[in-house]
N, C-alpha and C positions, 0 to 999 in steps of 0.2 A: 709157667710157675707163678709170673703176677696174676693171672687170674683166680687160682687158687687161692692165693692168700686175699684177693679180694672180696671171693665169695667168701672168707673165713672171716673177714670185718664187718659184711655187710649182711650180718645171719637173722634171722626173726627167733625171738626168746618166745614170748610168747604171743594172745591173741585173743580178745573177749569176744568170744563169738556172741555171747548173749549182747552184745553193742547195737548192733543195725537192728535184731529183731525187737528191744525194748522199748529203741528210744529213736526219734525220729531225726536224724543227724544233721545239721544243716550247714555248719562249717568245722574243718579238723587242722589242727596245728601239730606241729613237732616242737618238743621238747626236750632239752637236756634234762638228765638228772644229777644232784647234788647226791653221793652214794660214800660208803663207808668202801674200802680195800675189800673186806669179808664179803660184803653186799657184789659186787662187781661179781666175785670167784661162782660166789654160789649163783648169782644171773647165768656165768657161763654152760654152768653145769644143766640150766634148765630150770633150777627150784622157788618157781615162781604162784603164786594165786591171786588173778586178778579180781575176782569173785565180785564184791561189792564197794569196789576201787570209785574213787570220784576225787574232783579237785576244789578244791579251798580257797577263799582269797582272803587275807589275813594281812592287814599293815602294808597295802602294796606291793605282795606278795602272791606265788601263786604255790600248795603243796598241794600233791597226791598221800590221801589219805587214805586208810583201810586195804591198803594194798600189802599182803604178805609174802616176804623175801624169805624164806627158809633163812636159817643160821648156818656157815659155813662151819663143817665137824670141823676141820682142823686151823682156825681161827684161835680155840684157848680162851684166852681173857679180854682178848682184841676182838671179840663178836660184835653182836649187832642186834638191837631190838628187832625183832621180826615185823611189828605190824606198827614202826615208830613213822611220825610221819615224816615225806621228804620234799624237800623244795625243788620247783621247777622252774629252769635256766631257762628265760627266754626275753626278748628285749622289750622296752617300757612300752613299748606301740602294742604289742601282741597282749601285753599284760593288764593295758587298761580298758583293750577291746575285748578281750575273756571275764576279766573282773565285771565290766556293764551285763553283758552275757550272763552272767550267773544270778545277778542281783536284777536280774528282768525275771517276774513273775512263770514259773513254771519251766523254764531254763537251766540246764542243770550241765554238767563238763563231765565227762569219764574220759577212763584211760582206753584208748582202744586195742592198740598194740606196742608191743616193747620191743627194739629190735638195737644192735648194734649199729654202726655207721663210722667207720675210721678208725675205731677201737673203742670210742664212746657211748655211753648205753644211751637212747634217746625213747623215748617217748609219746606215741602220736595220741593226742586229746581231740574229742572230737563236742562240740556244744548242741545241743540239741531237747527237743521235747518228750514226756513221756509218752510212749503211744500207748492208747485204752488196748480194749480187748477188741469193740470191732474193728478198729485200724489192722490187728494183727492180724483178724482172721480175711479182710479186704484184701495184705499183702499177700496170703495164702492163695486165696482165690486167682487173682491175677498170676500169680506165678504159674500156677497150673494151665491156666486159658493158654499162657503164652507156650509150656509146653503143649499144650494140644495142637497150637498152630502150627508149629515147628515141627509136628510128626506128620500133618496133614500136608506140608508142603515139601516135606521130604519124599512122601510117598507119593 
């Protein structure tokens, strides 16, 4: 029965899969997030859009911006801006190694994936560069060769 409830704390919400193929990732952190009661419920339920999510540094600060939380229907009056931005919980060493990170020419933070951990919603950020178009079609290529090998050495 403890494993059950552990696989129920330790569940993945969501997941930018467009992350690895855009942007060339070079280090990724975990983040708490700062969330409203409403925001949490509807996290649970799935109703999440990472779409064109990235992070901020503001006053010594680090928020997740453009990221859309659906509204929880049965919230009422106690909702929640959907696409309001939220601060990320994580200690002064991590936050003034992300903030150089961003503020270094051509470096930029997204949200990679959102998953639970303990009962707390966390957030893994990843810092990295943009990749052109032939970087992407490079990582195409490669991928493929490596399948070819793989069949060639199976066979």
């Amino acid at each position: 029965m403890a494993s059950k409830q552990n696989d129920k704390n330790n569940q993945t919400i969501a997941v930018n899969k467009q992350a690895r193929r855009l942007y060339a990732i070079d280090e990724t952190f975990v983040a708490g997030l700062e969330l409203m009661g409403s925001e949490v419920k509807s996290l649970r339920a799935g109703h999440i859009t990472v779409g064109d999510g990235f992070v901020d540094a503001r006053g010594g600060e680090l928020f997740l911006m453009k990221v859309h939380i659906n509204e929880y229907t049965f919230a009422g009056r106690f909702g929640h801006e959907p696409m309001r931005r939220r601060k990320l919980l994580m200690n002064s060493r991590e936050i003034r190694k992300v903030t150089r990170a961003i503020q270094e020419k051509g470096c930029t933070c997204i949200p990679m994936k959102f998953f639970f951990q303990n009962g707390y919603v966390k957030v893994e950020i990843g810092i990295g560069k943009g990749k052109k178009l032939h970087d992407r079609r490079h990582d195409l290529k490669e991928r493929d060769s490596k399948r070819e090998m793989e069949r060639a050495l199976k066979n």
